[in-house]
C-alpha positions as a LaTeX table, in Angstrom:
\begin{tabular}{lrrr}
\hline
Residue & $x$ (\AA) & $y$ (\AA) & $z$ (\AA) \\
\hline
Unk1 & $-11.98$ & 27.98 & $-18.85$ \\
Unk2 & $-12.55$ & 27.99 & $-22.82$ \\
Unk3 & $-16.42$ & 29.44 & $-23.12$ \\
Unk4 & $-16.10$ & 28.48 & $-26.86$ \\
Unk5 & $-16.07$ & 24.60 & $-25.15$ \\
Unk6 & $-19.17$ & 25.37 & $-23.79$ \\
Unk7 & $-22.95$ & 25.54 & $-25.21$ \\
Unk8 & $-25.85$ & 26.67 & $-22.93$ \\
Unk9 & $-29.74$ & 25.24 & $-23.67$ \\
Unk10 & $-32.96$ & 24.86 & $-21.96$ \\
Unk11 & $-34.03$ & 21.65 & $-20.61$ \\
Unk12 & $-36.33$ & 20.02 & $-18.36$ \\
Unk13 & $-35.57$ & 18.59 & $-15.33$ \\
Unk14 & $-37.07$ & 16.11 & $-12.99$ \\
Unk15 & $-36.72$ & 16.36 & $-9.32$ \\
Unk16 & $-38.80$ & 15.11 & $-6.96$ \\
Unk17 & $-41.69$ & 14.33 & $-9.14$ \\
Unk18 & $-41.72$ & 18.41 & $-10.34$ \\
Unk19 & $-40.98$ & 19.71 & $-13.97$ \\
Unk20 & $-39.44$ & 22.60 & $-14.05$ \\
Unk21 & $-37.14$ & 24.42 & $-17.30$ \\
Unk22 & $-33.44$ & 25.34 & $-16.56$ \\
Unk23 & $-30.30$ & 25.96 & $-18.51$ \\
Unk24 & $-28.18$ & 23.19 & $-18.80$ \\
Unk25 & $-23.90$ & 23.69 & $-19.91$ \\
Unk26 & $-23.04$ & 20.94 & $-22.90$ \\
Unk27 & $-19.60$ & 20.58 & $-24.08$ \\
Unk28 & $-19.66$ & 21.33 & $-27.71$ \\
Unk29 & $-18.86$ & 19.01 & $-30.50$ \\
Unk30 & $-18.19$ & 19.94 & $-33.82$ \\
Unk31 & $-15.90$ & 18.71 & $-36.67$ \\
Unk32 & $-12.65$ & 20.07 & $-37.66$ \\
Unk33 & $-11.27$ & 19.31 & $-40.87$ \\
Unk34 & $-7.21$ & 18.79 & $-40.88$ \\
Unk35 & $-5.15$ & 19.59 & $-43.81$ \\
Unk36 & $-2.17$ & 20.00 & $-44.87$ \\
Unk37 & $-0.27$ & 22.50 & $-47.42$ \\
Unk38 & 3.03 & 21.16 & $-48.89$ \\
Unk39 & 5.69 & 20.46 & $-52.15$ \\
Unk40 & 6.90 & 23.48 & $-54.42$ \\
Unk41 & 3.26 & 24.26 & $-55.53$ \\
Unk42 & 1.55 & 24.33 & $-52.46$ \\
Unk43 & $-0.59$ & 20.86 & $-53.02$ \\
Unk44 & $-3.43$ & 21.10 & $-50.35$ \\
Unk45 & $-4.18$ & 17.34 & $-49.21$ \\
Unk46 & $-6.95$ & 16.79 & $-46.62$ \\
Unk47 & $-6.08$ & 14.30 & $-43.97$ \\
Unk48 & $-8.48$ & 13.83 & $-41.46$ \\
Unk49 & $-11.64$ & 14.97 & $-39.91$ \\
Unk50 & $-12.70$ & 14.38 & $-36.57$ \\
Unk51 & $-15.23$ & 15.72 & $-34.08$ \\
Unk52 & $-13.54$ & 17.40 & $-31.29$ \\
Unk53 & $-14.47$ & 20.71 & $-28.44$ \\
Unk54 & $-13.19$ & 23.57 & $-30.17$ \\
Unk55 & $-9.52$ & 25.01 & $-28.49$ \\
Unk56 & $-6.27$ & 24.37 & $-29.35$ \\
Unk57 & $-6.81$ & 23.51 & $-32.75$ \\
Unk58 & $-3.74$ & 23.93 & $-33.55$ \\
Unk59 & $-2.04$ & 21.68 & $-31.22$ \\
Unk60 & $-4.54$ & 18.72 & $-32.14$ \\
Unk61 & $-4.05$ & 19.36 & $-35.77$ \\
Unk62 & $-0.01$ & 18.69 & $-35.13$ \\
Unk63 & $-0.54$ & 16.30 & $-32.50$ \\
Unk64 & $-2.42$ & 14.61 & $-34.97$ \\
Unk65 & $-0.07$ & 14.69 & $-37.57$ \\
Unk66 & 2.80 & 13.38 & $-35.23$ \\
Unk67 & 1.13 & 10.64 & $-33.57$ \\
Unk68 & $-0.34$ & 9.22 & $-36.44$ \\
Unk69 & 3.71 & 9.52 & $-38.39$ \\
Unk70 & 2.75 & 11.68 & $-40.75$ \\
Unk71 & 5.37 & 14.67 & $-39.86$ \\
Unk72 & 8.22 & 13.97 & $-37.63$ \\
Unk73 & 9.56 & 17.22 & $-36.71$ \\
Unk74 & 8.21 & 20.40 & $-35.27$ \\
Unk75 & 10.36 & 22.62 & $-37.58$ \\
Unk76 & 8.80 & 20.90 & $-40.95$ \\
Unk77 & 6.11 & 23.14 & $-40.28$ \\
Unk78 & 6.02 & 27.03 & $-41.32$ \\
Unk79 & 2.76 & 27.81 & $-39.93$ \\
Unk80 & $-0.62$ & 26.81 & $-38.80$ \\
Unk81 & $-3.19$ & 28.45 & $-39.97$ \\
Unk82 & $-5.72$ & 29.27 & $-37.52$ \\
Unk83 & $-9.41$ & 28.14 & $-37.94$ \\
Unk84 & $-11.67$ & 31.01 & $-38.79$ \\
Unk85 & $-15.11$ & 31.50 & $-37.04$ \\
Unk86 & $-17.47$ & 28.70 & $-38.43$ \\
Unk87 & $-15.17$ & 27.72 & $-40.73$ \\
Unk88 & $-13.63$ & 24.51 & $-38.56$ \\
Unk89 & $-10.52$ & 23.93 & $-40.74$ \\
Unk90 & $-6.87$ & 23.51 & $-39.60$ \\
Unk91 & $-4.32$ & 24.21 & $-42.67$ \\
Unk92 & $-0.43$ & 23.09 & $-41.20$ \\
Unk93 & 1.41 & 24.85 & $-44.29$ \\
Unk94 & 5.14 & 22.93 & $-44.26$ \\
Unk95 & 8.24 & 24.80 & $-45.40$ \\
Unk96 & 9.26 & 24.12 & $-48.96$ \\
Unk97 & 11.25 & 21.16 & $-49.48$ \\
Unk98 & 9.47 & 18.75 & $-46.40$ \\
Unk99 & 7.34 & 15.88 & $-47.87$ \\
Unk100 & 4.78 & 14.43 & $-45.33$ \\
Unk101 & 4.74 & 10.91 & $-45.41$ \\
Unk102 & 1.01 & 10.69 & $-47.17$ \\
Unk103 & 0.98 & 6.84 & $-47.71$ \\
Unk104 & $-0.37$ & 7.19 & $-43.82$ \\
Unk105 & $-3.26$ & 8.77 & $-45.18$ \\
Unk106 & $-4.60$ & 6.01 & $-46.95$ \\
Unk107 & $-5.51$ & 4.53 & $-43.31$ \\
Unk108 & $-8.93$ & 6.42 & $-44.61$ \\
Unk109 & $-9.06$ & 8.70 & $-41.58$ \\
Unk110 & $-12.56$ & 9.73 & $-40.03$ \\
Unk111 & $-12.61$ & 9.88 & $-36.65$ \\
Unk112 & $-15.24$ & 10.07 & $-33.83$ \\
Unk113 & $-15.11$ & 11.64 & $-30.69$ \\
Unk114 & $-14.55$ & 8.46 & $-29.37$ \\
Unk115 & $-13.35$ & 5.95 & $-31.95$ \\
Unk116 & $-9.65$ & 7.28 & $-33.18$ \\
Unk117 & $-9.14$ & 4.23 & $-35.46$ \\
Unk118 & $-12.41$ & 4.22 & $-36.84$ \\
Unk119 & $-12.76$ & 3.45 & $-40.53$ \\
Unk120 & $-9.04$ & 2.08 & $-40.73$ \\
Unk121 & $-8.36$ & $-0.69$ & $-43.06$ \\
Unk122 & $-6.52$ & $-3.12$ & $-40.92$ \\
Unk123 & $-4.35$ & $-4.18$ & $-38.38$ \\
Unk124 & $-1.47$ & $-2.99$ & $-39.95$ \\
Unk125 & $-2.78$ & 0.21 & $-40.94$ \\
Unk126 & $-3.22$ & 1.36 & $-37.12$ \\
Unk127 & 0.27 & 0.69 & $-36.04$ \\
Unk128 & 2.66 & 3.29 & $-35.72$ \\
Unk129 & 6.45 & 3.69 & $-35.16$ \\
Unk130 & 7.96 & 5.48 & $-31.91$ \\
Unk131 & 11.34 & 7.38 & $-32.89$ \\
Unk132 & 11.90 & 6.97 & $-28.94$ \\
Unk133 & 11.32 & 3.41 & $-28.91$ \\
Unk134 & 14.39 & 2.57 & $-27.41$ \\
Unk135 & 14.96 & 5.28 & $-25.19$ \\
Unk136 & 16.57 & 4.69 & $-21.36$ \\
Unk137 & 14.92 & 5.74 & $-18.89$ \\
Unk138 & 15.50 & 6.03 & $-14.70$ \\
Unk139 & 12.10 & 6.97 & $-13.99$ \\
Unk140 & 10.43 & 5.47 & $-11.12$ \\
Unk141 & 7.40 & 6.99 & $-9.19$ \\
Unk142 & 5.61 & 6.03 & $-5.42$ \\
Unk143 & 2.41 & 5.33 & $-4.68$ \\
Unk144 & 2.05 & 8.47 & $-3.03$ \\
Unk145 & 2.74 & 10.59 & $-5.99$ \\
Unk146 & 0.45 & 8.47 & $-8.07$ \\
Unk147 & $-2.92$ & 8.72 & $-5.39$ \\
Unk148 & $-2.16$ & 12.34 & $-5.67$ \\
Unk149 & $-2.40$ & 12.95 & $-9.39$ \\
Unk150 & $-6.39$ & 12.44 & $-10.07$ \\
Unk151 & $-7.08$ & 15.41 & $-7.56$ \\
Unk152 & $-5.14$ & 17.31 & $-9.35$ \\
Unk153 & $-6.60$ & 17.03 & $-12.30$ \\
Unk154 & $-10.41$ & 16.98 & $-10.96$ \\
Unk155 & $-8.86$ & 20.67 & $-9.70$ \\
Unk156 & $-8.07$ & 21.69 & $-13.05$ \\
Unk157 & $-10.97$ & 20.45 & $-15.65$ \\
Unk158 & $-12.98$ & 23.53 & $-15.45$ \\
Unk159 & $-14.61$ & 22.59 & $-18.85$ \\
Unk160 & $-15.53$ & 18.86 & $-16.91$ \\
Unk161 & $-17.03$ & 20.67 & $-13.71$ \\
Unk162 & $-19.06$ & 22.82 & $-15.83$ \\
Unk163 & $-21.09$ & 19.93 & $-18.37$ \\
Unk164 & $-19.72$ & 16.33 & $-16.85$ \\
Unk165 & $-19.10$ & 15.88 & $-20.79$ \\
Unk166 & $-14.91$ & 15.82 & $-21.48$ \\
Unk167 & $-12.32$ & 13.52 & $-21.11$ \\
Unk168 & $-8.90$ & 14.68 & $-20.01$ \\
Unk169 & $-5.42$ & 13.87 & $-20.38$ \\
Unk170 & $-2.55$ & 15.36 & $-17.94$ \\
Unk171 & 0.69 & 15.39 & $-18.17$ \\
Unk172 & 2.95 & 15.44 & $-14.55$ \\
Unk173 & 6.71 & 15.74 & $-13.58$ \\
Unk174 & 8.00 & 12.69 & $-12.08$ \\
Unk175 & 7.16 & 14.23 & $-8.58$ \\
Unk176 & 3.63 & 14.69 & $-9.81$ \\
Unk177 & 3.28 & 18.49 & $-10.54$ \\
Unk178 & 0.76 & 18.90 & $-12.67$ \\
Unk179 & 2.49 & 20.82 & $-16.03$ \\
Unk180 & $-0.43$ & 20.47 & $-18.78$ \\
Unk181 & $-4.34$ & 19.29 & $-19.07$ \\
Unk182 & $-6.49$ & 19.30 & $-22.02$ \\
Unk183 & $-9.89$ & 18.38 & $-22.36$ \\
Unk184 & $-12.15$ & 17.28 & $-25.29$ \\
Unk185 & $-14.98$ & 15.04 & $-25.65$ \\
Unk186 & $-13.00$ & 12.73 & $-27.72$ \\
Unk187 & $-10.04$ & 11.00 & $-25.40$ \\
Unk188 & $-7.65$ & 10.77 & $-28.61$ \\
Unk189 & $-8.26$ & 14.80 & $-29.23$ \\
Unk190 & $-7.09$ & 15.56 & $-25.56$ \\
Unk191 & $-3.87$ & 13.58 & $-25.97$ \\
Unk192 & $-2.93$ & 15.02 & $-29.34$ \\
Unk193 & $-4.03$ & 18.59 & $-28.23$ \\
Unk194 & $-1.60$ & 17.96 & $-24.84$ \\
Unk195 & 1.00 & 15.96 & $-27.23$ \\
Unk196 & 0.68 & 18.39 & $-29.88$ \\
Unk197 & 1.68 & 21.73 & $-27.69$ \\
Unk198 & 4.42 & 19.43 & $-25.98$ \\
Unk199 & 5.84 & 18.77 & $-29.44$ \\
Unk200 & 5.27 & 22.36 & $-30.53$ \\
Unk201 & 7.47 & 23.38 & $-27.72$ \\
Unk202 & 9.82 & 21.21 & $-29.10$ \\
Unk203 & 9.75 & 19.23 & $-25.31$ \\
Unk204 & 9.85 & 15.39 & $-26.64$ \\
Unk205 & 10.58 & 13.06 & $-25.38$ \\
Unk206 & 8.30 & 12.97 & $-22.49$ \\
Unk207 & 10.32 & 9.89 & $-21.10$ \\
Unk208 & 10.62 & 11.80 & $-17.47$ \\
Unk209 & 6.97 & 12.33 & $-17.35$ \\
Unk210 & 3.54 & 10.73 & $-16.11$ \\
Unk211 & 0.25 & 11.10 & $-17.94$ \\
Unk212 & $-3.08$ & 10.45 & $-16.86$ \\
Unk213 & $-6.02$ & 9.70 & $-18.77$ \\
Unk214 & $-9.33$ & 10.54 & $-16.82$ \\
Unk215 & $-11.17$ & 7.46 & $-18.41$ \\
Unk216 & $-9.79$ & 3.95 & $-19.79$ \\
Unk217 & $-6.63$ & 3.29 & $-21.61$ \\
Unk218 & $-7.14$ & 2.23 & $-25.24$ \\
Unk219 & $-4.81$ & 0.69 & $-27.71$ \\
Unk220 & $-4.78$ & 4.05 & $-29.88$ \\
Unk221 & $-3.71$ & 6.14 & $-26.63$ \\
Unk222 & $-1.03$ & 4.11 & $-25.36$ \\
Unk223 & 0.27 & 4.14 & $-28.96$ \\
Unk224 & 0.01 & 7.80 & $-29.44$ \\
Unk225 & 1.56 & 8.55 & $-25.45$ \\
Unk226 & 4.41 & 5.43 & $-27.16$ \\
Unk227 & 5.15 & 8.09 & $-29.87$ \\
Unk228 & 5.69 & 11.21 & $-27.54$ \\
Unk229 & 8.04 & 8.72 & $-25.63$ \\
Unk230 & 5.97 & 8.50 & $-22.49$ \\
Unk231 & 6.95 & 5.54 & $-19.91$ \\
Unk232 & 4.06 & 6.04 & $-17.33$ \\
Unk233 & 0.37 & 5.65 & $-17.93$ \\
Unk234 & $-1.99$ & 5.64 & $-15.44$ \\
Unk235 & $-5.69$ & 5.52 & $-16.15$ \\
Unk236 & $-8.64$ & 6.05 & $-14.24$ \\
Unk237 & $-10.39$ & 3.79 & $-16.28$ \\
Unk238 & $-9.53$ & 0.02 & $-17.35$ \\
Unk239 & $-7.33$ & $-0.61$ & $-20.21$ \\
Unk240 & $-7.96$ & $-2.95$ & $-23.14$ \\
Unk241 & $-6.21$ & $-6.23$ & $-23.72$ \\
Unk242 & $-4.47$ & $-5.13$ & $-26.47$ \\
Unk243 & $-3.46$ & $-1.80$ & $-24.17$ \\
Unk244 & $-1.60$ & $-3.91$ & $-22.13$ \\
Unk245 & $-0.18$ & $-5.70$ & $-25.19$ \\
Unk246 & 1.20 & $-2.56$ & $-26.73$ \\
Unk247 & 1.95 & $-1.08$ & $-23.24$ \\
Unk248 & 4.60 & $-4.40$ & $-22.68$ \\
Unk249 & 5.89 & $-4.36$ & $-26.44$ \\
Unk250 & 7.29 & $-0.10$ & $-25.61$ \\
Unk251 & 8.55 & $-1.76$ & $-21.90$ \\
Unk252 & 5.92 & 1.18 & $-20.25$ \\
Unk253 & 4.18 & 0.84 & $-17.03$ \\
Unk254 & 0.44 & 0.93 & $-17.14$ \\
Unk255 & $-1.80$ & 1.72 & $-14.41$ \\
Unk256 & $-5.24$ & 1.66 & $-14.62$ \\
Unk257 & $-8.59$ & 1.79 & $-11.69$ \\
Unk258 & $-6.59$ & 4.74 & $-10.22$ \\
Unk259 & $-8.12$ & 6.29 & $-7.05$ \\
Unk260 & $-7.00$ & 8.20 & $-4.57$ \\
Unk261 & $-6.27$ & 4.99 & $-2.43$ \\
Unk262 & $-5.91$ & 1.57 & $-5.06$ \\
Unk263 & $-4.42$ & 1.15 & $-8.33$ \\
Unk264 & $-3.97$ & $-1.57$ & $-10.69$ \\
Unk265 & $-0.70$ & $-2.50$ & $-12.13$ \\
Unk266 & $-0.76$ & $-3.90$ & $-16.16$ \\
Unk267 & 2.67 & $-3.80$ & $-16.39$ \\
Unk268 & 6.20 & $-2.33$ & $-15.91$ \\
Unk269 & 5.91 & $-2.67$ & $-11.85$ \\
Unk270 & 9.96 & $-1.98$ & $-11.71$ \\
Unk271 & 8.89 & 1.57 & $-11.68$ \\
Unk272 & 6.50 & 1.69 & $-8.72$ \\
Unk273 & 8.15 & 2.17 & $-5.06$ \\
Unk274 & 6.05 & $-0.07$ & $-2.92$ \\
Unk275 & 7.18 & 0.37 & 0.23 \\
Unk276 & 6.76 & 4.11 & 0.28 \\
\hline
\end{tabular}
């Protein structure tokens, strides 16, 4: 479990009709300011800031970067900086010679912990383009393996069990083996922090995988999980309208209401094995 996720303070409680004072756990928010460090002399350009749970800073800073299209490659980057105690700033230095595509920046990024697209200009300015778009895929999953996959990842959210205060996104095998969780208390910082380290590891495209988000599916999640080239979604939660929109447009299958006994299915039912 990541203690620095985690902030201890006195309240009081109510039970029974008593008062009494105990210590309650809080998943911590606090800002973290993304920049980036590029061009023969070393312009610094801030991007974004959003309010995240400190951990794996790094991977949400290029997670962020990818998703949103501003780099495209893991190897454009020379280093990541790490953020210094109090200091909550990311610095991705790129090697000499890459030019981050900065016109994405005037979307006027600031984002919440639970509004991504907050404070974007328009429509236009919130879509993004998949390089695995077009990608084949064989992937098809049972019922079975999908019931299975929100136990898992109850198992696994340590930060969750401890304040009731994160949302998670997983990432699974196509025989639903858990491989990755992160946790944040902003649902687009989970799936650039899990995103990010996938695309670190240089691992996309995740077209063989599953990911679960542990609350609804937004617009701004299935288009970030379209970018890492995922083909399954299933949610916990409900998705939007405009989800399910996106979710058809990439020709992935969205699942949302999942329980260890029901799901919904948005879309892309060709790769659910009913019968099994």
């Amino acid at each position: 479990m990541n203690i620095d996720a985690i902030a201890t303070l006195p309240v009081q409680k109510i039970q029974a009709g008593e008062l009494f004072t105990a210590d309650d756990m809080l998943a911590i928010e606090e800002p973290l300011e993304i920049q980036v460090l590029h061009g023969m002399d070393r312009q610094l350009r801030k991007i974004s800031v959003t309010m995240r749970t400190p951990g794996h800073d790094a991977a949400l800073a290029a997670g962020f970067l990818f998703t949103e299209g501003i780099l495209r490659h893991p190897g454009e980057i020379e280093q990541i900086i790490p953020v210094s105690l109090g200091a909550n700033v990311a610095t991705v230095v790129l090697k000499p010679g890459v030019q981050p595509l900065l016109q994405k920046t005037e979307r006027n990024f600031y984002t919440t912990s639970s509004c991504g697209v907050c404070g974007k200009a328009s429509i236009d300015a919130i879509k993004t383009v998949s390089a695995f778009d077009n990608l084949s895929d064989d992937l098809h999953v049972t019922p079975a393996v999908l019931h299975g996959l929100q136990t898992q990842l109850l198992e696994q959210q340590a930060v969750f069990a401890h304040t009731g205060g994160l949302h998670a996104s997983a990432l699974f095998d196509r025989t639903g083996k858990l491989l990755m969780v992160r946790e944040d208390v902003g649902r687009h910082n989970a799936l650039d922090k899990l995103i990010g380290a996938q695309w670190l590891d240089d691992q996309l495209p995740l077209n063989n995988h599953i990911l679960l988000l542990s609350g609804r599916a937004s617009f701004e999640l299935i288009q970030k999980a379209a970018m890492a080239g995922i083909r399954i979604i299933a949610a916990v939660g409900a998705p939007s309208s405009l989800a399910v929109s996106l979710a058809r447009e990439y020709k992935m299958s969205l699942i949302g209401f999942l329980r260890t006994d029901r799901f919904n299915i948005y879309c892309g039912g060709e790769r659910i094995e009913l019968g099994h």
